[in-house]
C-alpha positions as CSV (number, residue, x, y, z in Angstrom):
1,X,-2.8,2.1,14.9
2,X,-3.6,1.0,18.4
3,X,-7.2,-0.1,17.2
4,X,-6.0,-2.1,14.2
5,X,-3.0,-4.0,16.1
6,X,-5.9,-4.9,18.8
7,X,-8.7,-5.6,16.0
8,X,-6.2,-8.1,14.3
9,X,-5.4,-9.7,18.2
10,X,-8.6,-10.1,18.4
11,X,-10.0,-11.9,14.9
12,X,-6.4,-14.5,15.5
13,X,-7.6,-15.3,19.1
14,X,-10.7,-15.8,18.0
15,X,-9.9,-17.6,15.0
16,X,-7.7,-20.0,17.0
17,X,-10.6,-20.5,19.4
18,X,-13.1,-21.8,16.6
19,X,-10.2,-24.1,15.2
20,X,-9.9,-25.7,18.8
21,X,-14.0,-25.8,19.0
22,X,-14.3,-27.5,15.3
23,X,-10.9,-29.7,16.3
24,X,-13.2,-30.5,19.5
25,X,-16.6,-32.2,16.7
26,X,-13.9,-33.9,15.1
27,X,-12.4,-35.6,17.7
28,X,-14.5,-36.0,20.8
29,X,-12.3,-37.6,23.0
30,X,-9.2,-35.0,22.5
31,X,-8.9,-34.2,26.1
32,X,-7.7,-38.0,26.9
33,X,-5.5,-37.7,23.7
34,X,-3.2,-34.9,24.7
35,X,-3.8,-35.1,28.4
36,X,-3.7,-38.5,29.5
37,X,-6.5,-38.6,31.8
38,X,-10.0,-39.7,31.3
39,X,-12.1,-37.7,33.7
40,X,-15.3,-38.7,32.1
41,X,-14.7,-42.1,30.8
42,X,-15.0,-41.1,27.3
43,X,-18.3,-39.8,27.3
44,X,-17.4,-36.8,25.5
45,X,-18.9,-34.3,28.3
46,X,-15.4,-32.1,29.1
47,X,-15.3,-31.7,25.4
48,X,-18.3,-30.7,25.4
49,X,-18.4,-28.2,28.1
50,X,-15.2,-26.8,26.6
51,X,-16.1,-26.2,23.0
52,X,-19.2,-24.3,24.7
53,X,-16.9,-22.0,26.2
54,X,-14.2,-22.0,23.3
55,X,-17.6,-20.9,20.8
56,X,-18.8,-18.3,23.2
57,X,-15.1,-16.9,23.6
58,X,-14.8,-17.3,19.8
59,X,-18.3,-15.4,18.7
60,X,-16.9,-12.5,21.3
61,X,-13.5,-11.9,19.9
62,X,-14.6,-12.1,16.8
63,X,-17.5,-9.7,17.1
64,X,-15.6,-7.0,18.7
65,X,-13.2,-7.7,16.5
66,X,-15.4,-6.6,13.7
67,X,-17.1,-3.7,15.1
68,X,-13.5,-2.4,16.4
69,X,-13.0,-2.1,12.6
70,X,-16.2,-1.3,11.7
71,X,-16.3,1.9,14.1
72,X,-12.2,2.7,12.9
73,X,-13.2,3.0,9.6
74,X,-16.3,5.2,10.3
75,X,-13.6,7.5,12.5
76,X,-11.1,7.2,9.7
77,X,-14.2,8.3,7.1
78,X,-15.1,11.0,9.4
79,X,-11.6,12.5,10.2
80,X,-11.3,12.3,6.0
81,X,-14.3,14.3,5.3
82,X,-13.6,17.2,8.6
83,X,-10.2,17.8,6.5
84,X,-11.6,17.9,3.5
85,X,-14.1,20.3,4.8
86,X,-11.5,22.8,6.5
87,X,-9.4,22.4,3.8
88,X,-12.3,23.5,1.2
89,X,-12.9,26.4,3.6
90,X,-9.3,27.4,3.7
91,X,-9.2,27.6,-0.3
92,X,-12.4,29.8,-0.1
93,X,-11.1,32.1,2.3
94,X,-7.6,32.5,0.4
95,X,-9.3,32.8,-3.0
96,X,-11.6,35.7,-1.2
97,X,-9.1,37.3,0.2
């Protein structure tokens, strides 16, 4: 349970990060628009520099994201077929028995 609630964290922060990055193509000049202040005279280089870092942090969180569930399902597969397998055993034993 711990993996999914973290596996879902993830793929929202990371989905919420490449809102803000596309938001950021959209609109270049966002950062004078909420903020107030022009720190580089509307060139668009802030933006820039942000929606770098907001697409890196978005392609991590959303790639550990997916192998987080990726690697739960293959536990969840696994755990499935080792109680399947005792349990065929456990039938055998009882029926020989």
């Amino acid at each position: 349970m711990k993996h999914a609630y973290r596996s879902w964290l993830e793929a929202a922060t990371g989905a919420a990060a490449l809102f803000l990055f596309l938001l950021g193509l959209i609109w270049r000049d966002w950062a004078e628009g909420v903020f107030g202040w022009n720190p580089d005279r509307h060139g668009g280089g802030l933006e820039g520099c942000i929606g770098g870092v907001l697409l890196g942090g978005a392609c991590a969180l959303l790639g550990g994201a997916w192998r987080r569930r990726r690697r739960g399902r293959a536990e969840s597969a696994a755990a499935v077929a080792v109680s399947a397998s005792t349990m065929a055993a456990s039938t055998m034993a009882a029926s020989n028995g």
